[in-house]
N, C-alpha and C positions, 0 to 999 in steps of 0.2 A: 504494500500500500504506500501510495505517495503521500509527503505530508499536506496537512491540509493547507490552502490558502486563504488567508481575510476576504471577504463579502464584504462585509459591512462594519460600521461601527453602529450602534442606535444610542442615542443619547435624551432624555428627557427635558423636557423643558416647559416654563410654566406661559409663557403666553407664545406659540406658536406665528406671528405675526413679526414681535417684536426678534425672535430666534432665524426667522430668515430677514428679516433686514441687516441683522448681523453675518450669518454665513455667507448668505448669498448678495447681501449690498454691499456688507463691508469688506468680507475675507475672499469676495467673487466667486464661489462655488456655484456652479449649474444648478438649478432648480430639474429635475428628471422631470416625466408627466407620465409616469407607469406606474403610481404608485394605488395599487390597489383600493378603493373604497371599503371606511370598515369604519364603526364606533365609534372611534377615538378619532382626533384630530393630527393629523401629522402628513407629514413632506419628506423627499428624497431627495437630498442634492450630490451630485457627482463628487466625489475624492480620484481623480484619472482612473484608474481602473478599479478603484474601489468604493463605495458609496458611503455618507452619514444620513442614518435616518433621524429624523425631529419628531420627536412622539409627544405629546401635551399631555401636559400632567403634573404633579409636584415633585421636582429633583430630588433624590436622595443626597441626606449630607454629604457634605463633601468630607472623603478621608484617605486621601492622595491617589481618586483615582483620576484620569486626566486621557486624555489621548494627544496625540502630535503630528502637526505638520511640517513638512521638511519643505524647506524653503531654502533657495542658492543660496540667498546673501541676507544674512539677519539683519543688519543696519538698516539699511533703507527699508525693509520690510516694516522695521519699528515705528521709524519716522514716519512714515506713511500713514502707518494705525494712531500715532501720538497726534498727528495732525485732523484725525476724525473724530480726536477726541477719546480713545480707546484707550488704557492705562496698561502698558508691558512695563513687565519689569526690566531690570538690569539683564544685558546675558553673564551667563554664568559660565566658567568653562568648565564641560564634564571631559576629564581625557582627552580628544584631538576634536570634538566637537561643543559649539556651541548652543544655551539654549536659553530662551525666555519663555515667561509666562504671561497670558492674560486671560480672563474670565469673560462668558459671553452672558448677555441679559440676565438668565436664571443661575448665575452663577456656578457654572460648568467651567473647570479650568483644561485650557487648550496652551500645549506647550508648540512653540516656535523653536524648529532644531534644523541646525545648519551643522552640515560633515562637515568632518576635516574637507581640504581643497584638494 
């Protein structure tokens, strides 16, 4: 058996509206239109080959769980987001790569990680 590959990520979030003005307005994510009809309120926005789904509902606390986006070049990525008013932190150097944090509406934290070069 081959090992498995990510699908998806599914993340929670308390107001569905405000959660894609942040993926998909601010961090530019694809909005998909395949995303099945069901109950609950939620959206699929593209990660390149792999998806985050947005599901509405109340986040569980936070207790360092997080996921990451790897981005070429951290700086500008920063500035970019400080300029729309988004609050990243410092990068930090883990080993030969770089990372920052910032949290989306519901308070979801999404790490910003650049490889070594």
């Amino acid at each position: 058996m081959t090992s498995p590959e990510l699908h998806h990520i599914s993340i929670v979030v308390r107001d569905l509206d405000a959660a894609l003005d942040f993926y998909a307005g601010v961090l530019g994510l694809p909005q998909r239109d395949d995303r099945p009809a069901t109950e609950v309120r939620g959206a699929w926005l593209d990660l390149r080959d792999h998806q985050l789904h947005l599901i509405e509902g109340e986040p569980p606390p936070a207790r360092g769980q997080h996921f990451a986006l790897h981005v070429a070049e951290l700086d500008p990525v920063r500035e970019r987001l400080a300029g729309l008013g988004v609050e990243v932190s410092e990068p930090v150097r883990v080993g030969d790569a770089r990372q920052s944090f910032l949290q989306d509406p519901s308070g979801n934290h999404v790490e910003l990680h650049e490889s070594a070069g």
